[in-house]
mmCIF file of the C-alpha atoms, coordinates in Angstrom:
data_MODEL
# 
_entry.id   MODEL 
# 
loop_
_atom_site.group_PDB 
_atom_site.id 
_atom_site.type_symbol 
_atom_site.label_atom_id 
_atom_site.label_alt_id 
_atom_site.label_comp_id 
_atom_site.label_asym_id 
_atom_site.label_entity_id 
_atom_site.label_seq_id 
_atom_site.pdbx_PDB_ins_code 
_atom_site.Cartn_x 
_atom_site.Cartn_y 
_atom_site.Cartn_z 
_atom_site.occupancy 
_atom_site.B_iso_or_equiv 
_atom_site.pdbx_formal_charge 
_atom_site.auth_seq_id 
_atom_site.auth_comp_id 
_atom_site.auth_asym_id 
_atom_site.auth_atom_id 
_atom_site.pdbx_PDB_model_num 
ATOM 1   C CA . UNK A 1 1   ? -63.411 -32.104 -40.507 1.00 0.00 ? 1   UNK A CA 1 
ATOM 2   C CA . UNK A 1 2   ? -66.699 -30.207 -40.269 1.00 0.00 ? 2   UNK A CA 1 
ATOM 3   C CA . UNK A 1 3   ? -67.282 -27.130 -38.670 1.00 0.00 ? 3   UNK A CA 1 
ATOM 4   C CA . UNK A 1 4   ? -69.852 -25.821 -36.326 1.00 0.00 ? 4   UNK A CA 1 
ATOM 5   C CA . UNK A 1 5   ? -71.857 -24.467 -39.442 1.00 0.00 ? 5   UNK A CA 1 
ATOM 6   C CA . UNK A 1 6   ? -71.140 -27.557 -41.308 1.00 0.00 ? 6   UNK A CA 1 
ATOM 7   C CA . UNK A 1 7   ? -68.940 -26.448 -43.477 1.00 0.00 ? 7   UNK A CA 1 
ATOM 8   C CA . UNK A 1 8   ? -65.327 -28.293 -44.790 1.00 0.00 ? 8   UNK A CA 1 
ATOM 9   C CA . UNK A 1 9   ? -62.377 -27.164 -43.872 1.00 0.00 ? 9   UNK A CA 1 
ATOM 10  C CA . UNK A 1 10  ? -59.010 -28.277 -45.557 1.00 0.00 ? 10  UNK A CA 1 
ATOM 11  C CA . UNK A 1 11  ? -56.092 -28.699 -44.110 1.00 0.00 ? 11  UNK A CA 1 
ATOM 12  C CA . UNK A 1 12  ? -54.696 -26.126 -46.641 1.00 0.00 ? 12  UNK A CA 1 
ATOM 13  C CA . UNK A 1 13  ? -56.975 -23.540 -45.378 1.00 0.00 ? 13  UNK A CA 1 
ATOM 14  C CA . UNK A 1 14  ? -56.101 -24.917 -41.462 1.00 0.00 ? 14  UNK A CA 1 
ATOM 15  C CA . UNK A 1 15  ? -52.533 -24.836 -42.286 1.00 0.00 ? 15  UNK A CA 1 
ATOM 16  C CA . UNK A 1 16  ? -52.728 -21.078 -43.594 1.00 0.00 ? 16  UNK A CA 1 
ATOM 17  C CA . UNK A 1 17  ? -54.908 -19.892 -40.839 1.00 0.00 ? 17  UNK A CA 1 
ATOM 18  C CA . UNK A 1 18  ? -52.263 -21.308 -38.573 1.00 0.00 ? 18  UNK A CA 1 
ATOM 19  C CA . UNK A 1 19  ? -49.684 -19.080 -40.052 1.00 0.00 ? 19  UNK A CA 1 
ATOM 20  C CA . UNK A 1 20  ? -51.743 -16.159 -39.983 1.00 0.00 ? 20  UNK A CA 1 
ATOM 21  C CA . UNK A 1 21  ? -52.388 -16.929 -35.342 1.00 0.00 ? 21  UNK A CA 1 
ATOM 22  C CA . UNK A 1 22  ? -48.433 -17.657 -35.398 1.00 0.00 ? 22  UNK A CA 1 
ATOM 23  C CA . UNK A 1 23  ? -47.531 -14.625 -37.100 1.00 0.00 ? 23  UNK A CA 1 
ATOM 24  C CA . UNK A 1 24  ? -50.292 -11.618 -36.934 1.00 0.00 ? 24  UNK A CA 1 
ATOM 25  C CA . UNK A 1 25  ? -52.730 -13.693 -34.146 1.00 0.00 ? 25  UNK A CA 1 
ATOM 26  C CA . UNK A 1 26  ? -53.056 -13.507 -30.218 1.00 0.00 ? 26  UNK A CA 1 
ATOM 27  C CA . UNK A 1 27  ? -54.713 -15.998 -28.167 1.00 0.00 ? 27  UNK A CA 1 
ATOM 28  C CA . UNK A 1 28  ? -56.251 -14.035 -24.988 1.00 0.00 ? 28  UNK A CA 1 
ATOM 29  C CA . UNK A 1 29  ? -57.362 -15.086 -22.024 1.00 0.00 ? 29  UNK A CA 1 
ATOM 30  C CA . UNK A 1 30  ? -59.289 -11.868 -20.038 1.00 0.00 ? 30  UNK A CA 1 
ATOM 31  C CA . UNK A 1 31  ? -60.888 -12.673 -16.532 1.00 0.00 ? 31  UNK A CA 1 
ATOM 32  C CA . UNK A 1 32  ? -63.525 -9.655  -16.265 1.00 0.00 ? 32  UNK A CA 1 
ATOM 33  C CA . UNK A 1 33  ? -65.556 -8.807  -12.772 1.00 0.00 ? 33  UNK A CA 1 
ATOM 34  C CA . UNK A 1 34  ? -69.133 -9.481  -13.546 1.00 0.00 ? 34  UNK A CA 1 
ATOM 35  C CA . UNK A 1 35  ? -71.681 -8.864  -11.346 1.00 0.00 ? 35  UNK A CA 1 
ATOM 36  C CA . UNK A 1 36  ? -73.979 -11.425 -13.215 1.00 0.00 ? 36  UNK A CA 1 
ATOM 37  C CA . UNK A 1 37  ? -71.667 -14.549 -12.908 1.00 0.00 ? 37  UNK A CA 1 
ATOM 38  C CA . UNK A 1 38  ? -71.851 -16.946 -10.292 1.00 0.00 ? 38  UNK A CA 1 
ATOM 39  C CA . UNK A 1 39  ? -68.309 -16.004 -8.701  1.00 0.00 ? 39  UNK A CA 1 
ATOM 40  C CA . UNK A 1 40  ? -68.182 -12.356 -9.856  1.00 0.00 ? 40  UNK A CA 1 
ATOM 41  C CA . UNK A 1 41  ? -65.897 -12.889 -12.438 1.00 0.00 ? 41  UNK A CA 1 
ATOM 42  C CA . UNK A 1 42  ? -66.057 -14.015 -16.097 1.00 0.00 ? 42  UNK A CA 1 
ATOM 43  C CA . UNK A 1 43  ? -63.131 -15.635 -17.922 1.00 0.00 ? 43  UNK A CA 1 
ATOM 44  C CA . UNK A 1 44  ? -62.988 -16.376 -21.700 1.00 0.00 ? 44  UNK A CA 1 
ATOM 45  C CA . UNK A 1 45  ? -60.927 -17.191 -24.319 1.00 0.00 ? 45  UNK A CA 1 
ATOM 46  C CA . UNK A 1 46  ? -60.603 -14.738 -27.198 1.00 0.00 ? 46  UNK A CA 1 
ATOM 47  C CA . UNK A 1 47  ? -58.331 -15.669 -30.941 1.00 0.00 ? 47  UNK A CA 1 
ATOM 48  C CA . UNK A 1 48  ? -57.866 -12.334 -32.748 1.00 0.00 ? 48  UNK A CA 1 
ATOM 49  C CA . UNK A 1 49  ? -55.937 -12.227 -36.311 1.00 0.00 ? 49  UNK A CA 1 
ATOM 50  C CA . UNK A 1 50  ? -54.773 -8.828  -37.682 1.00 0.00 ? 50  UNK A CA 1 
ATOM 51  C CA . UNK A 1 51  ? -54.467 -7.703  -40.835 1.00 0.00 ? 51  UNK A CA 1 
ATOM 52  C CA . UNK A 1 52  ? -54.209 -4.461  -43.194 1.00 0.00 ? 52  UNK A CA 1 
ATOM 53  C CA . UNK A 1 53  ? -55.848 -6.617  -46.037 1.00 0.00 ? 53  UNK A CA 1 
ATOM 54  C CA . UNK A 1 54  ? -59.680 -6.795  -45.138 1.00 0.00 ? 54  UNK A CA 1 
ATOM 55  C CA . UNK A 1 55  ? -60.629 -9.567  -47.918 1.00 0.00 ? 55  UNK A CA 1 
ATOM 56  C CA . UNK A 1 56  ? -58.104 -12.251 -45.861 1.00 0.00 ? 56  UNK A CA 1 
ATOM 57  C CA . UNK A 1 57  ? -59.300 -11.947 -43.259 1.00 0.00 ? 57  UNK A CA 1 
ATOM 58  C CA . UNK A 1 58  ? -63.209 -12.567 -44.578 1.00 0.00 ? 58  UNK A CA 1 
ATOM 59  C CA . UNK A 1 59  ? -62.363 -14.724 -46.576 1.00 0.00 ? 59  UNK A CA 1 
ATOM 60  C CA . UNK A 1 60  ? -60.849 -16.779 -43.256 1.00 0.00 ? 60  UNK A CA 1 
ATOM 61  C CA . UNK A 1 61  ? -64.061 -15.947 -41.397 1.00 0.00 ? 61  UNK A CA 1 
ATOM 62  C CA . UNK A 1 62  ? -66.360 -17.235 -44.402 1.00 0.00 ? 62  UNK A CA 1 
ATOM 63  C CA . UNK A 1 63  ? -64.356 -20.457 -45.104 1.00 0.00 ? 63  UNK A CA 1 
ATOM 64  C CA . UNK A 1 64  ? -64.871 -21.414 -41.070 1.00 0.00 ? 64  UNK A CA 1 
ATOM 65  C CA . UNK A 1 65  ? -67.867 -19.708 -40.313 1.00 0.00 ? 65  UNK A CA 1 
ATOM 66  C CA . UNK A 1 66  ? -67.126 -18.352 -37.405 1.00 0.00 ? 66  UNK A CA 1 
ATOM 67  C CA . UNK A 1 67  ? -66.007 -14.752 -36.125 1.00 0.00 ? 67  UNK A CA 1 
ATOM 68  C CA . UNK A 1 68  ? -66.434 -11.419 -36.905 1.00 0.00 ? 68  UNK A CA 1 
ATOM 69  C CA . UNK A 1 69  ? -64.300 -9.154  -38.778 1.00 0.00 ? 69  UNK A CA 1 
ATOM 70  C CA . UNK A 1 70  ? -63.852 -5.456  -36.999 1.00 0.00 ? 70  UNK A CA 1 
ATOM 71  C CA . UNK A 1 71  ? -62.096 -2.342  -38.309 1.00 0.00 ? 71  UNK A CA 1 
ATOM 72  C CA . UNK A 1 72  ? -59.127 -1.889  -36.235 1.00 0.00 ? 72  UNK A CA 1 
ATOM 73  C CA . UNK A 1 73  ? -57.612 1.895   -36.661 1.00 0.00 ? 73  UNK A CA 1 
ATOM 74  C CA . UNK A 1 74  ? -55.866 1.521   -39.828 1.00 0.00 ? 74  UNK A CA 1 
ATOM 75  C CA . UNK A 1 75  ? -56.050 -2.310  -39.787 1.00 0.00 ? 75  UNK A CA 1 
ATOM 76  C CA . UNK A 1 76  ? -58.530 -5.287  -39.463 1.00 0.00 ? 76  UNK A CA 1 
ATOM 77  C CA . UNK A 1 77  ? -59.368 -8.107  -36.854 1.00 0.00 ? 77  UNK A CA 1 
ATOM 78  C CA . UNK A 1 78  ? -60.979 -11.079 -36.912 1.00 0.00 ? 78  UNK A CA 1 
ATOM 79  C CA . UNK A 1 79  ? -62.156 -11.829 -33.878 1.00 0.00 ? 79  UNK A CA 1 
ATOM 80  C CA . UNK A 1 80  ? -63.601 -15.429 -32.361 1.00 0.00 ? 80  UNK A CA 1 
ATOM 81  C CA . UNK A 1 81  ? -65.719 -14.777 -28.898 1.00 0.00 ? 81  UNK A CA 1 
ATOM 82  C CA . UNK A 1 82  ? -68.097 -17.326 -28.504 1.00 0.00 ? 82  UNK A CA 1 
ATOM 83  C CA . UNK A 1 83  ? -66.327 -20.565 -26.857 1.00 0.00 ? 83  UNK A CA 1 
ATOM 84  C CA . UNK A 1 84  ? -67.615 -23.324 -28.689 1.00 0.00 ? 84  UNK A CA 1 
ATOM 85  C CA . UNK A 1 85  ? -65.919 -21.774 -31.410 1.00 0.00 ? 85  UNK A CA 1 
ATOM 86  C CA . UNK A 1 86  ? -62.740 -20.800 -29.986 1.00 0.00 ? 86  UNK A CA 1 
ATOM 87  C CA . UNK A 1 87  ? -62.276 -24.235 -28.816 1.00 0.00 ? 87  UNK A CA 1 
ATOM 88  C CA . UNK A 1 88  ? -63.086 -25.544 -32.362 1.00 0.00 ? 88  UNK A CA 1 
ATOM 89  C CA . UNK A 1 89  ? -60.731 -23.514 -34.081 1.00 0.00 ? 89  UNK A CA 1 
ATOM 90  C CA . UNK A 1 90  ? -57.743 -24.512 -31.560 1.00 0.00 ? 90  UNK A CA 1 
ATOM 91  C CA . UNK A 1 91  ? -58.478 -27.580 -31.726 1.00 0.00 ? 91  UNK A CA 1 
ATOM 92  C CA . UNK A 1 92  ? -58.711 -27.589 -35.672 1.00 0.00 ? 92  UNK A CA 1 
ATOM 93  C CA . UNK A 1 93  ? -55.536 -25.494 -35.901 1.00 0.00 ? 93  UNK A CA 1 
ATOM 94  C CA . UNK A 1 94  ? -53.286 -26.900 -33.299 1.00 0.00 ? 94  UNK A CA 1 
ATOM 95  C CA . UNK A 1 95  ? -51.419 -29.544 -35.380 1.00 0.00 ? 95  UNK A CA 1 
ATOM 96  C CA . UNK A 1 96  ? -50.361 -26.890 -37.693 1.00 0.00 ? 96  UNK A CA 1 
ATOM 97  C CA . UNK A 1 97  ? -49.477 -24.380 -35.458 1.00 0.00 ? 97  UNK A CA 1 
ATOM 98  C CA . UNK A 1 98  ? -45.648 -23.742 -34.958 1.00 0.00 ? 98  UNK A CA 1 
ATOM 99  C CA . UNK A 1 99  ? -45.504 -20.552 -32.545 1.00 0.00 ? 99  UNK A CA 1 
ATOM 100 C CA . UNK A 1 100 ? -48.138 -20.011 -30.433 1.00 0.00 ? 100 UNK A CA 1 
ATOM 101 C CA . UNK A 1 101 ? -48.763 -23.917 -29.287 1.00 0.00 ? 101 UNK A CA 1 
ATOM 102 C CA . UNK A 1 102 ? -48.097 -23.381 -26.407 1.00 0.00 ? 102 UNK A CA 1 
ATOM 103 C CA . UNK A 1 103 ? -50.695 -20.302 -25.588 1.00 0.00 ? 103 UNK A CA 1 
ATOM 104 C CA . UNK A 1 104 ? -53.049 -22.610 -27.571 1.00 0.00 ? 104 UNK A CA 1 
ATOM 105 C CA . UNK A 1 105 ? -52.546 -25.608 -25.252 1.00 0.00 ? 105 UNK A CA 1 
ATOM 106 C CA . UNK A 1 106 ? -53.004 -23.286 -22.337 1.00 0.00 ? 106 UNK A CA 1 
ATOM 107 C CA . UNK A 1 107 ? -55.677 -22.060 -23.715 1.00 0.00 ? 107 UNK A CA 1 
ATOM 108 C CA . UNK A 1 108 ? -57.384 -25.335 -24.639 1.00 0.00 ? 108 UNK A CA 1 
ATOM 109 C CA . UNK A 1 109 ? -56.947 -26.432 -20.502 1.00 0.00 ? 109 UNK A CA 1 
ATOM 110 C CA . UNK A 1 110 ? -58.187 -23.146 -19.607 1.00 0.00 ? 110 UNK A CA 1 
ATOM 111 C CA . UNK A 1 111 ? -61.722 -24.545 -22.223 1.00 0.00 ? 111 UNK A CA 1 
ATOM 112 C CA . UNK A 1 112 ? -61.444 -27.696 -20.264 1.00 0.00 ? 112 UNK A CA 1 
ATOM 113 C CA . UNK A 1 113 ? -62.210 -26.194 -16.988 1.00 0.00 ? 113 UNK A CA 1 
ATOM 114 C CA . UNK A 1 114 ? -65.865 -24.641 -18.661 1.00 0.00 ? 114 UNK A CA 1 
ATOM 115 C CA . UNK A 1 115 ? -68.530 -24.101 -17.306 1.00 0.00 ? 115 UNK A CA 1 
ATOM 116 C CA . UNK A 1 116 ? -66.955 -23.123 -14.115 1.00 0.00 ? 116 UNK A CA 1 
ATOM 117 C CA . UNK A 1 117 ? -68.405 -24.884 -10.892 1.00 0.00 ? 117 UNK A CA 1 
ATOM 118 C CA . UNK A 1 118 ? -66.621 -23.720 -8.101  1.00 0.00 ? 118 UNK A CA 1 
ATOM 119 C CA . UNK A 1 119 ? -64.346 -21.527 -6.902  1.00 0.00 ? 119 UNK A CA 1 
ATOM 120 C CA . UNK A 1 120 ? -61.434 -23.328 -7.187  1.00 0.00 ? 120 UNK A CA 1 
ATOM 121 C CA . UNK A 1 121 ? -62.217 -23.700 -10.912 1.00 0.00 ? 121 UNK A CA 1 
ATOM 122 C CA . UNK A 1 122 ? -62.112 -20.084 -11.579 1.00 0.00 ? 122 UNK A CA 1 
ATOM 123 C CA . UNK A 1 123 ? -58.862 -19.828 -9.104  1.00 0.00 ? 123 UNK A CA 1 
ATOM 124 C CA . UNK A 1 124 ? -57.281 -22.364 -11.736 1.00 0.00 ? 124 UNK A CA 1 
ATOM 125 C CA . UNK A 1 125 ? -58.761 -20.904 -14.967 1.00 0.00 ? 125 UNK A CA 1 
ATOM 126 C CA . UNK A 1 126 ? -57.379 -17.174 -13.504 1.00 0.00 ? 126 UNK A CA 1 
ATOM 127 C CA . UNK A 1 127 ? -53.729 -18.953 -13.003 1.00 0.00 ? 127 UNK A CA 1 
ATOM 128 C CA . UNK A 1 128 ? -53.966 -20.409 -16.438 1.00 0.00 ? 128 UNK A CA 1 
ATOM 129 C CA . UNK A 1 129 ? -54.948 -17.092 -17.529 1.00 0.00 ? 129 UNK A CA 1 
ATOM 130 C CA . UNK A 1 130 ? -51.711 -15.360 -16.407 1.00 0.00 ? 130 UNK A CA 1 
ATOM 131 C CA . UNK A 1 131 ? -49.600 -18.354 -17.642 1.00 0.00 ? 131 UNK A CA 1 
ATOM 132 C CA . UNK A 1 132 ? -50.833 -17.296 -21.334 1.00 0.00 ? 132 UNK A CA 1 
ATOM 133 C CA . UNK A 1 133 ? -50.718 -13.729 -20.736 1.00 0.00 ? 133 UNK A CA 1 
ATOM 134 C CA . UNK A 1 134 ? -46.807 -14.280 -20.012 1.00 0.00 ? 134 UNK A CA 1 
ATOM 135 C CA . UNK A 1 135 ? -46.305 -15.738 -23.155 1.00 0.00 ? 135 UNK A CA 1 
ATOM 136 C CA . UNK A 1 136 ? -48.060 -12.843 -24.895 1.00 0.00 ? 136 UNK A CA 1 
ATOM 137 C CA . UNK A 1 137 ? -45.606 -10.428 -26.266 1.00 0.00 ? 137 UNK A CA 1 
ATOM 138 C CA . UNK A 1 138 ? -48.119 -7.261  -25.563 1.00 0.00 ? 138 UNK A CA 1 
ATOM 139 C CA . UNK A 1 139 ? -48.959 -8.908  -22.542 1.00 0.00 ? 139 UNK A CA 1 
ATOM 140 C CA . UNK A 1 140 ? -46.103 -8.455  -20.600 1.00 0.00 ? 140 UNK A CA 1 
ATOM 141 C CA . UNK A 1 141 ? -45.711 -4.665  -20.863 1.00 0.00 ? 141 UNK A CA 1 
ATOM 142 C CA . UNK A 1 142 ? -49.128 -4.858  -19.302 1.00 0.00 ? 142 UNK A CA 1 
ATOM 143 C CA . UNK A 1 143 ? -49.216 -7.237  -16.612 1.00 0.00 ? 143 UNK A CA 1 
ATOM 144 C CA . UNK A 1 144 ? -52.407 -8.797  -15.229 1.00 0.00 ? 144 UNK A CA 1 
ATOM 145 C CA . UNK A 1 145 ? -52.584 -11.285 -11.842 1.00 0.00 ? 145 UNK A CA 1 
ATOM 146 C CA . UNK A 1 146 ? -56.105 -12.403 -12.398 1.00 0.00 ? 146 UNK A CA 1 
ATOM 147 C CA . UNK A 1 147 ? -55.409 -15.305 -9.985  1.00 0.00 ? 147 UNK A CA 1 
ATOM 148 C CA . UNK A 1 148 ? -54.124 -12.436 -7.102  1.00 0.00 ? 148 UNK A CA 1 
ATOM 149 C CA . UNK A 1 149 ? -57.340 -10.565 -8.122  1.00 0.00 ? 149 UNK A CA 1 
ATOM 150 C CA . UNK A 1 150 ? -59.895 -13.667 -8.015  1.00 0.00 ? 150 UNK A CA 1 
ATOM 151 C CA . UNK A 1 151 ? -58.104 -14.557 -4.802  1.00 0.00 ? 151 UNK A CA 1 
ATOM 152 C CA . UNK A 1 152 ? -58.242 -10.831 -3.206  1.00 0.00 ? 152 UNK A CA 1 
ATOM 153 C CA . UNK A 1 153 ? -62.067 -11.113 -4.096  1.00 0.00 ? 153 UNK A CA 1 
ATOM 154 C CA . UNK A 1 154 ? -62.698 -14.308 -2.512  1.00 0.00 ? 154 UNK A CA 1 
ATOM 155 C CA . UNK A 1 155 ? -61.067 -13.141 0.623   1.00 0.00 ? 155 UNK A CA 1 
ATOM 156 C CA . UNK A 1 156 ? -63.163 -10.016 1.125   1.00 0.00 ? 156 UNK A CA 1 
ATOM 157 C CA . UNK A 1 157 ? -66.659 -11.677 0.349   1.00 0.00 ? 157 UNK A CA 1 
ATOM 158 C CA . UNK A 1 158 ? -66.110 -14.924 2.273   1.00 0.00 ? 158 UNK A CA 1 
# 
């Protein structure tokens, strides 16, 4: 398969990246209040990998093309923001991924729902949002209800 930059991927390479989500990886979901989007809030789908070793994780970013690799206190991330490429790299990934499938299913129906249309879109994408936060390890120390907060917002502007 090619990537959005054109460039071949194996399924070696898949198949080790895959390892690397299951194991070191987190598959976010944040729902942020923006003033600039059409229902005041903006959800998203973020993959972050994190290692101590720097080169693995650039050498993961150059073979896809996609992501950034950040400093990260003592360790590294590489980081995928932009949407198209989030839902490339699930997609790419998925048959070889063993832990997080789940989180990556939700968030590949959580993709499905882009762009957002209406308000009941963004009531399901903030649902589907807490539905992969719960399966998030950190995330449950930390509890978000982005559905109770999109909800509370619609309620005091209509």
């Amino acid at each position: 398969m090619v990537n959005t930059v054109g460039r071949n991927v194996s399924a070696a390479i898949k198949s080790y990246t895959a390892g690397f989500l299951d194991a070191d990886g987190a598959i976010m979901a944040p729902v942020e209040h923006s003033r600039d989007s059409k229902f005041q809030f903006r959800p998203r789908l973020v993959i972050r990998i994190t290692q101590g070793n720097r080169e693995i994780l650039d050498s993961l970013a150059e073979d896809f093309g996609i992501g950034q690799v950040v400093r990260n206190m003592a360790c590294y991330d590489w980081i995928i923001r932009d949407q198209s490429h989030v839902k490339w790299l699930l997609e790419s990934l998925l048959p070889y991924i063993r832990v997080k499938r789940r989180q990556a299913t939700v968030g590949l129906q959580i993709l499905s729902l882009f762009p957002i249309s209406s308000k009941q879109d963004l009531l399901k994408v903030a649902s589907l949002a807490d539905t992969l936060s719960s399966y998030n390890v950190r995330s449950k120390l930390q509890r978000h209800s982005y559905a109770l907060k999109v909800q509370e917002s619609f309620s005091r502007n209509d």
